[in-house]
C-alpha positions as protocol buffer text, in pm:
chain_id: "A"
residue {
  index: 1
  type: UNK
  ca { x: -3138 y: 1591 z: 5522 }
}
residue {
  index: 2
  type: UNK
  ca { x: -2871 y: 1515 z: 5224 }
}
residue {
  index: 3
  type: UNK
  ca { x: -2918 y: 1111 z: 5347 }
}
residue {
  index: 4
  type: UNK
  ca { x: -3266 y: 1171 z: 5252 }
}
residue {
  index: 5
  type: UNK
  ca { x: -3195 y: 1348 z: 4958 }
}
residue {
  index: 6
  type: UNK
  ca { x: -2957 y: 1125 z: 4822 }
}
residue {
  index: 7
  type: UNK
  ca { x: -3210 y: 783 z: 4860 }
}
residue {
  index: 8
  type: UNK
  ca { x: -3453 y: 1018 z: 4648 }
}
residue {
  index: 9
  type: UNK
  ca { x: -3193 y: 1050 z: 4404 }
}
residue {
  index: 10
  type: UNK
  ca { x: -3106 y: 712 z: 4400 }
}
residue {
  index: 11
  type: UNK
  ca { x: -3434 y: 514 z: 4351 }
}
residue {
  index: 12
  type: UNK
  ca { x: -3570 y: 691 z: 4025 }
}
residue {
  index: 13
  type: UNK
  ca { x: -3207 y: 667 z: 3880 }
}
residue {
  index: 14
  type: UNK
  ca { x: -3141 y: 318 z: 3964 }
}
residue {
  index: 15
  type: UNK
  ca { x: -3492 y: 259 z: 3769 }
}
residue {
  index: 16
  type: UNK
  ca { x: -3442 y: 514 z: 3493 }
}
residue {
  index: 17
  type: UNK
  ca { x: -3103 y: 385 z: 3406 }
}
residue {
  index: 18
  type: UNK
  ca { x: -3143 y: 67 z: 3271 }
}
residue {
  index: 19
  type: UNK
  ca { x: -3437 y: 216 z: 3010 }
}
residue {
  index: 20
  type: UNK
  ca { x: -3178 y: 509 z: 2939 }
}
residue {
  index: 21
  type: UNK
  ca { x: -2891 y: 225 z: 2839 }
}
residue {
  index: 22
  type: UNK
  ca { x: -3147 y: 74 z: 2615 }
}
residue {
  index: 23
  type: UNK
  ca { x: -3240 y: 349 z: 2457 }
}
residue {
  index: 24
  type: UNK
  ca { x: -2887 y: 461 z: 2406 }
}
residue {
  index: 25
  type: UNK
  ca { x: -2787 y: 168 z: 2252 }
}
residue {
  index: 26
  type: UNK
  ca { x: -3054 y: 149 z: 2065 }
}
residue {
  index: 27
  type: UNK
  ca { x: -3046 y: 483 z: 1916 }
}
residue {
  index: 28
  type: UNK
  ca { x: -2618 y: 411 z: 1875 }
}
residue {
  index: 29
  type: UNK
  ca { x: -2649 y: 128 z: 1710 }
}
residue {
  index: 30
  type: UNK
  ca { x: -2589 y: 200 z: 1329 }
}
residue {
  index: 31
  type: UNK
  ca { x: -2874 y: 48 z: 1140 }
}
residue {
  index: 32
  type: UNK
  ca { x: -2817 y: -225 z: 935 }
}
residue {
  index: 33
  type: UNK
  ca { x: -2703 y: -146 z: 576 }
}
residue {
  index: 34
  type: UNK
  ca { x: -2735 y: -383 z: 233 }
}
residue {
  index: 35
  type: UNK
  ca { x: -2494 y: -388 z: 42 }
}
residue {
  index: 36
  type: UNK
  ca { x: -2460 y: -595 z: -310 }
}
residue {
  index: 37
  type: UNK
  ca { x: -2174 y: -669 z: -449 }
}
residue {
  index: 38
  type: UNK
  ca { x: -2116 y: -591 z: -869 }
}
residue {
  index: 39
  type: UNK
  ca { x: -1778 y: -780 z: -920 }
}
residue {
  index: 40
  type: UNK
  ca { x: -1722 y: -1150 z: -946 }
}
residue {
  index: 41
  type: UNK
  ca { x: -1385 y: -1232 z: -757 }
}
residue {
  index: 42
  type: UNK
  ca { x: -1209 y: -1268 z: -1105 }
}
residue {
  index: 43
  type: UNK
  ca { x: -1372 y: -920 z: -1185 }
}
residue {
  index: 44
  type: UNK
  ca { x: -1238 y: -755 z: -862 }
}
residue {
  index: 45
  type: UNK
  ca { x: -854 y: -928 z: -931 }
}
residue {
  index: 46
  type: UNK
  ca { x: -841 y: -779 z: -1285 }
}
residue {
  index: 47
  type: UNK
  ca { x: -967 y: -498 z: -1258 }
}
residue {
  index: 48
  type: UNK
  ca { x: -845 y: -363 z: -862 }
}
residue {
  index: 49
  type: UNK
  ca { x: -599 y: -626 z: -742 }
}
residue {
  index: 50
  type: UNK
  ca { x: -369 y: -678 z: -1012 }
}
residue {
  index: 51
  type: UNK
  ca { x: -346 y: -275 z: -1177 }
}
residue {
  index: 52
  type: UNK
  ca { x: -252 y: -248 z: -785 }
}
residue {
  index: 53
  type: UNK
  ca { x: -22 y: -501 z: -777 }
}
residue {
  index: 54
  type: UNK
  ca { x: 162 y: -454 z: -1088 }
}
residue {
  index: 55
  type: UNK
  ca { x: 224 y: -52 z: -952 }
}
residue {
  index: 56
  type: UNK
  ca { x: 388 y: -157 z: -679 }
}
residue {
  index: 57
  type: UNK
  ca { x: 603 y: -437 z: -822 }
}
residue {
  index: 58
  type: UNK
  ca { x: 706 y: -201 z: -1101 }
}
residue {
  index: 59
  type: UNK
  ca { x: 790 y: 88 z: -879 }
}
residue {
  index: 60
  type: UNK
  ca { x: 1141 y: -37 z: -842 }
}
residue {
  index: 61
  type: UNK
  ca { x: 1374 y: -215 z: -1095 }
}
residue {
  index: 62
  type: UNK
  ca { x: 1699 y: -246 z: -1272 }
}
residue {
  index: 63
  type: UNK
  ca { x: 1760 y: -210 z: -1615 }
}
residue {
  index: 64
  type: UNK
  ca { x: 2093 y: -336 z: -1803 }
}
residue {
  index: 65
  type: UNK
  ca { x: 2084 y: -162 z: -2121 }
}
residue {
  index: 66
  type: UNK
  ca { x: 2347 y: -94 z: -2373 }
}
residue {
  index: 67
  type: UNK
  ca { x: 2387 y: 193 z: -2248 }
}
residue {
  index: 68
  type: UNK
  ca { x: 2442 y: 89 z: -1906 }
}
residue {
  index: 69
  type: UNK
  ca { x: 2229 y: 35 z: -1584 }
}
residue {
  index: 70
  type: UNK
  ca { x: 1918 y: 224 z: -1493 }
}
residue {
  index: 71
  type: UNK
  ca { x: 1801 y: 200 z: -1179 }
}
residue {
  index: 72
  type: UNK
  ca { x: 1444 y: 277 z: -1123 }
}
residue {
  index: 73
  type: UNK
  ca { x: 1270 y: 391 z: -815 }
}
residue {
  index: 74
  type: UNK
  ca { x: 1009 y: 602 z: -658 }
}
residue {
  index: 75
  type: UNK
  ca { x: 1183 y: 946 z: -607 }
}
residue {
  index: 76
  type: UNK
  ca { x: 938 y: 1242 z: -565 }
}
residue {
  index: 77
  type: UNK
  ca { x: 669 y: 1297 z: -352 }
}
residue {
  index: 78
  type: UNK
  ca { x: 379 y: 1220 z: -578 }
}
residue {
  index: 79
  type: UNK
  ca { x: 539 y: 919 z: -704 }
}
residue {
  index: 80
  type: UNK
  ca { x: 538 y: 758 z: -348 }
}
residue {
  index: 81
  type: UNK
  ca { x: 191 y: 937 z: -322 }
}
residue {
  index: 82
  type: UNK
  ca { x: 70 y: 696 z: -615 }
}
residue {
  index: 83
  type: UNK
  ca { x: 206 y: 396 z: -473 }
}
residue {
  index: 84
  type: UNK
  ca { x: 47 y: 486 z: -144 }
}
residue {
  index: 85
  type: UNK
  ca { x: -295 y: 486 z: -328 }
}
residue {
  index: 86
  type: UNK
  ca { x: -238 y: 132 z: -471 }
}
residue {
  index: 87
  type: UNK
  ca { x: -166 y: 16 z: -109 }
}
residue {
  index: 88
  type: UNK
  ca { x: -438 y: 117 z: 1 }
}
residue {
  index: 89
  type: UNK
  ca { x: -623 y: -32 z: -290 }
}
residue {
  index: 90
  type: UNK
  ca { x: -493 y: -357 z: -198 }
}
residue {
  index: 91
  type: UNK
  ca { x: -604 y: -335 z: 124 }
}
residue {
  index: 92
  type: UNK
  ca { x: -986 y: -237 z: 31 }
}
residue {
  index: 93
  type: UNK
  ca { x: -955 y: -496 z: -211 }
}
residue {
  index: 94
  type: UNK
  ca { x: -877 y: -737 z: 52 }
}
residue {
  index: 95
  type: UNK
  ca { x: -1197 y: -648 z: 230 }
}
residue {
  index: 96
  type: UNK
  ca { x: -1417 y: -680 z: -72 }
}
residue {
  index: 97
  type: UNK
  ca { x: -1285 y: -1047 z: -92 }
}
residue {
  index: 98
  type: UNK
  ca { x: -1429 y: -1098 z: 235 }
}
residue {
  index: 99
  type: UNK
  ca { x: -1792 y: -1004 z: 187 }
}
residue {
  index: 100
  type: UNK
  ca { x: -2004 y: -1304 z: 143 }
}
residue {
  index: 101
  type: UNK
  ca { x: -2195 y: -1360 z: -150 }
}
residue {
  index: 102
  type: UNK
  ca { x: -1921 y: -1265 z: -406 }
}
residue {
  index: 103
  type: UNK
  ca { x: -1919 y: -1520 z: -699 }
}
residue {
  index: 104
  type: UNK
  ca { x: -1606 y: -1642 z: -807 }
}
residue {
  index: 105
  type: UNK
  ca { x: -1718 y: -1566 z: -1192 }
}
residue {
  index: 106
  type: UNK
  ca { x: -2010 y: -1498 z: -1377 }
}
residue {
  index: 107
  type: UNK
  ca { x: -2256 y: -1807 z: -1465 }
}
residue {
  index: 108
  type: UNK
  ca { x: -2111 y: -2011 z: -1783 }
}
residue {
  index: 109
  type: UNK
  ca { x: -1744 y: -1850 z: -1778 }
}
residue {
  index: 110
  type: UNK
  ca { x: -1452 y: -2081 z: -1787 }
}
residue {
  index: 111
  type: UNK
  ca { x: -1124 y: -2144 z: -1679 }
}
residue {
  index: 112
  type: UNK
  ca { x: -822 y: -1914 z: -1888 }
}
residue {
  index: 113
  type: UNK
  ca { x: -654 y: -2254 z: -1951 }
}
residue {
  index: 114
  type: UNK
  ca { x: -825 y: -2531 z: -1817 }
}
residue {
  index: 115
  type: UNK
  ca { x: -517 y: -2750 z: -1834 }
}
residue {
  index: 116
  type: UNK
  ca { x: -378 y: -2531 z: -1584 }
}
residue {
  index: 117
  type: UNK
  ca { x: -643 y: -2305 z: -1418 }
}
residue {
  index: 118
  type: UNK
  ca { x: -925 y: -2489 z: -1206 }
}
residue {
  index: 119
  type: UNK
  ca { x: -1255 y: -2388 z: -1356 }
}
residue {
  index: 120
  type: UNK
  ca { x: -1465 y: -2092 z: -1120 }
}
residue {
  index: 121
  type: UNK
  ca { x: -1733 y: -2361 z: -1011 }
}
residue {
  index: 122
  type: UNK
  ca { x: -1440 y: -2588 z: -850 }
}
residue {
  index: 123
  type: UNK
  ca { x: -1266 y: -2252 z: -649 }
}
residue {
  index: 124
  type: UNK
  ca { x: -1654 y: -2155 z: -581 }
}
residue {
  index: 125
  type: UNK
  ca { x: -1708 y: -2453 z: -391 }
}
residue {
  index: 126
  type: UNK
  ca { x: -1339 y: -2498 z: -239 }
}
residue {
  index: 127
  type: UNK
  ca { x: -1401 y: -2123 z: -116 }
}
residue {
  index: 128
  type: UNK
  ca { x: -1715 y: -2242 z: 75 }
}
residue {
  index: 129
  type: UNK
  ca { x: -1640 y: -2540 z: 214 }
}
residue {
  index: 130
  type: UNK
  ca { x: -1361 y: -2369 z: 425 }
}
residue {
  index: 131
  type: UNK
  ca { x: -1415 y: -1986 z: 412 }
}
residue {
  index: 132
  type: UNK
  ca { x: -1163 y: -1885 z: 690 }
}
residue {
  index: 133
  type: UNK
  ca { x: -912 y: -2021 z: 434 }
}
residue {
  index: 134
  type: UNK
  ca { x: -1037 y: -1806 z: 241 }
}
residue {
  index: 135
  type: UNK
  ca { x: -1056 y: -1507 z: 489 }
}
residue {
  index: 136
  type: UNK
  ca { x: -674 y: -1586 z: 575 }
}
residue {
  index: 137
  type: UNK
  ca { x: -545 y: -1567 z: 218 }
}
residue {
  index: 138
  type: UNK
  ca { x: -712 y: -1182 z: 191 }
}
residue {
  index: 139
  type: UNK
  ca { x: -613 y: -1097 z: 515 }
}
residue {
  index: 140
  type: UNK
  ca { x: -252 y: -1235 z: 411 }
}
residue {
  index: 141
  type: UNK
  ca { x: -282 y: -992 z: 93 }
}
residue {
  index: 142
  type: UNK
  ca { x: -393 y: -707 z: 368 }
}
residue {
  index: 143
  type: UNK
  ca { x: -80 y: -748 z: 589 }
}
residue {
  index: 144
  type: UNK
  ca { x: 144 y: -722 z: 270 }
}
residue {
  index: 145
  type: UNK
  ca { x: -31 y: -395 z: 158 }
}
residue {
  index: 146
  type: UNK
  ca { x: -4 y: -302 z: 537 }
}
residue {
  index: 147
  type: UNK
  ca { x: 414 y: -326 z: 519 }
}
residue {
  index: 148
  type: UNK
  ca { x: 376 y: -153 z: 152 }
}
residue {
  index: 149
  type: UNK
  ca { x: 221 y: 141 z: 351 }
}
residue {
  index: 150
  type: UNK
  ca { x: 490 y: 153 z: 581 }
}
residue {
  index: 151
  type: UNK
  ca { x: 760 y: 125 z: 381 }
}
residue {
  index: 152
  type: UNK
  ca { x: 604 y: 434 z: 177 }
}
residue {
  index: 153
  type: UNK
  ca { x: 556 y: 626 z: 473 }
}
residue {
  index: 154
  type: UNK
  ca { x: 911 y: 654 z: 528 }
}
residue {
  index: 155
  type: UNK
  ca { x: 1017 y: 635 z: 187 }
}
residue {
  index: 156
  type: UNK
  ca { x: 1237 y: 274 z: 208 }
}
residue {
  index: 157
  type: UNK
  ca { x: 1320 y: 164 z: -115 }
}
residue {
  index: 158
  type: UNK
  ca { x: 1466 y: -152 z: 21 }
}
residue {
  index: 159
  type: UNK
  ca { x: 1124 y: -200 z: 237 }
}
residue {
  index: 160
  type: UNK
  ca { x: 922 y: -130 z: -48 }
}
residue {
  index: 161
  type: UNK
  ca { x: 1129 y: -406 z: -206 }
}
residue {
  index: 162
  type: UNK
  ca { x: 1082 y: -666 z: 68 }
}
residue {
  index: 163
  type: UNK
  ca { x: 721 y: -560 z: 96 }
}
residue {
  index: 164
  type: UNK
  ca { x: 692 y: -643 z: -311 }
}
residue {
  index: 165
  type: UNK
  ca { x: 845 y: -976 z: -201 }
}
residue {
  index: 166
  type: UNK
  ca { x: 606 y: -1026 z: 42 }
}
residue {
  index: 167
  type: UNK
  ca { x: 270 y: -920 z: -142 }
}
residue {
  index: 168
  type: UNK
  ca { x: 357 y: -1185 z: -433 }
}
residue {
  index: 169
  type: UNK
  ca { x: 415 y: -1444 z: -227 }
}
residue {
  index: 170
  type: UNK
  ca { x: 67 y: -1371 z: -58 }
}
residue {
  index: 171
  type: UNK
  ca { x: -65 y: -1380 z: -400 }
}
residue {
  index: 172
  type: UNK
  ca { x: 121 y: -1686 z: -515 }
}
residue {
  index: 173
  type: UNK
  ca { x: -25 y: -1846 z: -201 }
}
residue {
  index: 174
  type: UNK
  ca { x: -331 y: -1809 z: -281 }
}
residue {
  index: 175
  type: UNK
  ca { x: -331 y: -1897 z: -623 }
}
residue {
  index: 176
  type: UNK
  ca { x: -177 y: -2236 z: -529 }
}
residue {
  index: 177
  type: UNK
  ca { x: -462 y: -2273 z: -320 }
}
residue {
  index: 178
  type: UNK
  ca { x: -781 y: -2197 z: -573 }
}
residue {
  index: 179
  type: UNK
  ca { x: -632 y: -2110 z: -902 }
}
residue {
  index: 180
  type: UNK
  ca { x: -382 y: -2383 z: -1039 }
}
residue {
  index: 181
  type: UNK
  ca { x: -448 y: -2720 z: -1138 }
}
residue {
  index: 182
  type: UNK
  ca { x: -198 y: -2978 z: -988 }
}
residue {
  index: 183
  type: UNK
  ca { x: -116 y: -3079 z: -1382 }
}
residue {
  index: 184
  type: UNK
  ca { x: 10 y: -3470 z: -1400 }
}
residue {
  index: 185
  type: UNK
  ca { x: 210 y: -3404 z: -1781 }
}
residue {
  index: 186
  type: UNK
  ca { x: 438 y: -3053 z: -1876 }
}
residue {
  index: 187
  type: UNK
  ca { x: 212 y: -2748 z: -2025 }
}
residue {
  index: 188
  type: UNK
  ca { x: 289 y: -2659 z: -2369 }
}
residue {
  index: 189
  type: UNK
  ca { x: 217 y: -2348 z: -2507 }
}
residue {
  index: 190
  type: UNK
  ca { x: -39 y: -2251 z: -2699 }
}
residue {
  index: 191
  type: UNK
  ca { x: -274 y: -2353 z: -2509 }
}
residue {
  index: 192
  type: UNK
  ca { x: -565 y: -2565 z: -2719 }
}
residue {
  index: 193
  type: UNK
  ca { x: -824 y: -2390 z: -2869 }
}
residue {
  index: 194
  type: UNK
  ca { x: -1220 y: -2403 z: -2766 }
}
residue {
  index: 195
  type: UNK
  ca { x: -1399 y: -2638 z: -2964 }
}
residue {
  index: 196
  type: UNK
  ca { x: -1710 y: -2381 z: -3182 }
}
């Protein structure tokens, strides 16, 4: 009797099953979501990645004054709190440099100083002729935010410091890469004015 019953079990689940994965996965699969992106790439950098940036490099430094040395560090809670959110800002920020379809600039901006910075059109098309360059640069500014969170969550000055070290060197990197001009004669300063 249970032999029987279990072949009667068997059959209709054998056949049911492979409908009920289907519709499971199916109904689990998160639909697919648009998203747009707002900032240009030099947009997102001045206005997320280097406020971010410049937090964290600032948090610790020594002063000589007249006066004498002042050292400067993160020392309450809600001071390594802060630095914690720019972190984390830096690693978002390293995601939204990954979605495609981010311009570099807006249409008809120029290079800061084109005898030293490439103009957006050149880093546009350098970015998409090899875009896991380009994915390994921002995940390279991700792993440094990574070791800035760790070094906050225990409170390491000297981490924090090394982790500094290692998020402008990602950055420096990466700017090699897109940003600066290999210029043939020294840069003098001012830089030339646009032609009206």
């Amino acid at each position: 009797m249970r032999s029987d019953l279990r072949s009667r079990c068997r059959r209709p689940f054998g056949i049911v099953l492979p409908w009920l994965l289907v519709a499971t996965t199916a109904c689990g699969r998160a639909p697919e979501v648009e998203y747009r992106t707002a900032a240009t790439v030099r947009e997102v950098m001045q206005a997320i990645v280097d406020p971010a940036a410049d937090a964290i490099w600032a948090a610790v430094e020594i002063e000589a004054t007249m006066e004498g040395t002042v050292y400067k560090r993160p020392e309450t809670d809600e001071e390594w709190h802060a630095l914690g959110r720019h972190a984390l800002t830096l690693m978002e920020a390293g995601n939204l440099l990954l979605m495609p379809g981010r311009p570099v600039a807006k249409p008809g901006e120029r290079a800061g100083d084109p005898r030293i910075d490439r103009h957006p059109d050149e880093i546009e098309a350098q970015v998409a002729r090899d875009r896991s360059l380009w994915a390994s640069h921002a995940q390279t500014l991700q792993a440094a935010a990574d070791r800035t969170l760790q070094a906050i969550a225990v409170k390491d000055v000297t981490a924090l410091v090394d982790a500094g070290e290692a998020l402008d060197l990602a950055c420096e990197r990466c700017h090699q890469t897109y940003w600066y001009r290999e210029s043939p004669q020294p840069v003098q300063d001012p830089p030339p004015r646009p032609e009206r």
